[in-house]
Each structure stands twice: as structure tokens, then as C-alpha cells.
N, C-alpha and C positions, 0 to 999 in steps of 0.2 A: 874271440881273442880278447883277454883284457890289457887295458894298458898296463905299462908297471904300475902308477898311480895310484890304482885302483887294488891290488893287493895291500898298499899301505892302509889306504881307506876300511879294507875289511879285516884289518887288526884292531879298527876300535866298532868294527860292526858286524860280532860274531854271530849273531842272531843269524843277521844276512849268508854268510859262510856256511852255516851250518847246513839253512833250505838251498845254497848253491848247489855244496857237496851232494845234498839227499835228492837232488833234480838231478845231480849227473849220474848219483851212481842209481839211480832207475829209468837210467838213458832216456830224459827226457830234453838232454840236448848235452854238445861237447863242449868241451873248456880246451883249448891249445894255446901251446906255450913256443918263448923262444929263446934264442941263446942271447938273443938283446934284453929280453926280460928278465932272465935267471942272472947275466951281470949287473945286470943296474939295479937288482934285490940282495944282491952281493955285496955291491959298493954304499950301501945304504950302513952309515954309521952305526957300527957296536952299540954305540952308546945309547943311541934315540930311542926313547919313550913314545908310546901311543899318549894320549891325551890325558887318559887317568894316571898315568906313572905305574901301571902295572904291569907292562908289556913291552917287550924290546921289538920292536917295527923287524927290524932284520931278522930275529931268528921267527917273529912269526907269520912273516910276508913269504919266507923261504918255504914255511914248512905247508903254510896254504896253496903254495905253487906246486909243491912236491903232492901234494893228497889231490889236489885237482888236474895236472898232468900226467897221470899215470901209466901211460901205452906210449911205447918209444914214438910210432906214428903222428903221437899228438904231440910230441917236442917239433917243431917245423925248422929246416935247417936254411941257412943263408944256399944261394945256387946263383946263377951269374944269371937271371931273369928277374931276382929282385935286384940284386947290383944295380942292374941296366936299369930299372924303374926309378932308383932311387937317383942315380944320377941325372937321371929326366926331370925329375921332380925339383931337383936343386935348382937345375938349369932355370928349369920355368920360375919356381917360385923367386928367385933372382929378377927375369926380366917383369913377373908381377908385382916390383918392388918390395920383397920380405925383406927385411932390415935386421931377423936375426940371424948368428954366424953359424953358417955351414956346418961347423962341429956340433953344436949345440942343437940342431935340427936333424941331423943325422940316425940317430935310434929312431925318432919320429919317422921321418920317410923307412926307416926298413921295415919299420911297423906296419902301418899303410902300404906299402909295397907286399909285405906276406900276407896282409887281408887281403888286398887285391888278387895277387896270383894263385891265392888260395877259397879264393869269391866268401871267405869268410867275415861275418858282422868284427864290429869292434867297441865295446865298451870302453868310453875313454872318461879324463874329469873335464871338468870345466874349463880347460886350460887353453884360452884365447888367445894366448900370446904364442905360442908356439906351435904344436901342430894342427888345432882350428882356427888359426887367424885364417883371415880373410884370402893374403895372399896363398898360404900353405892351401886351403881347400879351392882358390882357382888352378893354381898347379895342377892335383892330384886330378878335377874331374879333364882337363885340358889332355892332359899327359894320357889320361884312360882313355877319353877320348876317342884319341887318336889312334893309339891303339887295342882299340876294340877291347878295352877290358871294360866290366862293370864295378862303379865303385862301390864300396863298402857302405854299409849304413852303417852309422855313428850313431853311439846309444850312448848317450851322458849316465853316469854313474846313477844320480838321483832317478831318471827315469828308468835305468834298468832294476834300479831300484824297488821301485814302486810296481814293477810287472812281477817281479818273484813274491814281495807282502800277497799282492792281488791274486796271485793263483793260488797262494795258499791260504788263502783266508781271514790273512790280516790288516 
């Protein structure tokens, strides 16, 4: 699973996209997607530029999401078992002092909630303040826990990075 993030990220790193694409479509591993991903690649400004000014982020965050989830099975739908995780996870990360608001941490937990119940990895960014701060990742292992899920390994962008150059040679 990637994060939305990380689609933005490989609008200015097609290189990378490209040895994604060519590892999935020789099924050497799957790419799933979800309907929190596909709206928040949605709401991503018309307007915005990748870094060089040659590329509009939205239409080709969308269209990297579209060529890498290609089998309805790999669209993952919301179901009242991630609900319930997420709600856990609010809870917790509340009494492990998270400071930021509920709305705002929301897509993160359903995130982490479909990796969890679906025991898939998750390539995420660096993004410390909100779904790997401190508290958010005592929640999630507390919550799994408990109930007997395992959690997800987290693959930072730059280190999933560096495994797809490595396999193929660069």
C-alpha cells in the first residue's frame, strides 16, 4: 500500500514509477489502493506543479494510481473492521497524548487500519508529525496488540526507494 504522499513523490520520480510499474506487471509484487487514496489524489490542487514546473501533481498522481491499481480486488473498500480499528486507534492515540485533531489524522488511521486488516506493508514519507509520530505508532502497535493483529511494516519512501534502484541494478 502506498501512502497518498508517496504518489505525489513519484510525479517528480519517474524513473522510479516506471521500475515500479515493470516489477508489478511481472508480478513481482502488488500495489493496492483505496478510496482514501483516490480522494485525497482528487483534492490535490489543479493547479500544482511537481518541482520542475512540467507536471501537474493531480492529473499525474491519478493517473500513476490508475496504471498501478488495475484489478478491482486491489481497490481495498472501507468495511466496519477497519471502522472499528480506527476508532481504536483515535481513542488510544488521544490517551498517548497525540495533540493532532481527529479530522486531520483520520485518513492516516484508515490507512494503517487497511494495512493492518489486510497484513499488507505500507510505504509511507517521512511524515513525523502525523501518522508516525510517536504517539500515533504507540496506538497502532497497543491497539493490534490487543487484538491479535500484526502490524504493518513501514517502509519510508527513500528506503523503498533504494530497494527497487538495488534490484535492478542501479
Amino acid at each position: 500500500l502506498l501512502d497518498t504522499s508517496v504518489y505525489g513523490k513519484l510525479v517528480d520520480d519517474t524513473l522510479l514509477f516506471a521500475l515500479i510499474l515493470e516489477r508489478k506487471q511481472n508480478h513481482e509484487f502488488v500495489i493496492y489502493g483505496t478510496d482514501v487514496i483516490r480522494k485525497e489524489l482528487r483534492a490535490t490542487p489543479a493547479t500544482l506543479f511537481n518541482k520542475s514546473k512540467d507536471k501537474k501533481i493531480r492529473i499525474f498522481s491519478l493517473s500513476f494510481y490508475d496504471a498501478l491499481i488495475t484489478k478491482d480486488n486491489h481497490h481495498l473498500r472501507m468495511n466496519d473492521l477497519i471502522q472499528l480499528l480506527v476508532l481504536r486507534y483515535t481513542q488510544e492515540y488521544k490517551r498517548q497524548g497525540g495533540n493532532v485533531g481527529t479530522k486531520e489524522l483520520k485518513n492516516d488511521f484508515i490507512l494503517i487500519a487497511t494495512a493492518t486488516i489486510h497484513q499488507l506493508d505500507i510505504v509511507v514519507s517521512d511524515d513525523r508529525r502525523t501518522m508516525l509520530s510517536d504517539s500515533a505508532q504507540r496506538a497502532y502497535k497497543i491497539i493490534n496488540k490487543n487484538m491479535g493483529l500484526r502490524d504493518p511494516v513501514y517502509l519510508l519512501y527513500d528506503s523503498f526507494r533504494t530497494k527497487i534502484f538495488k534490484r535492478n541494478g542501479i
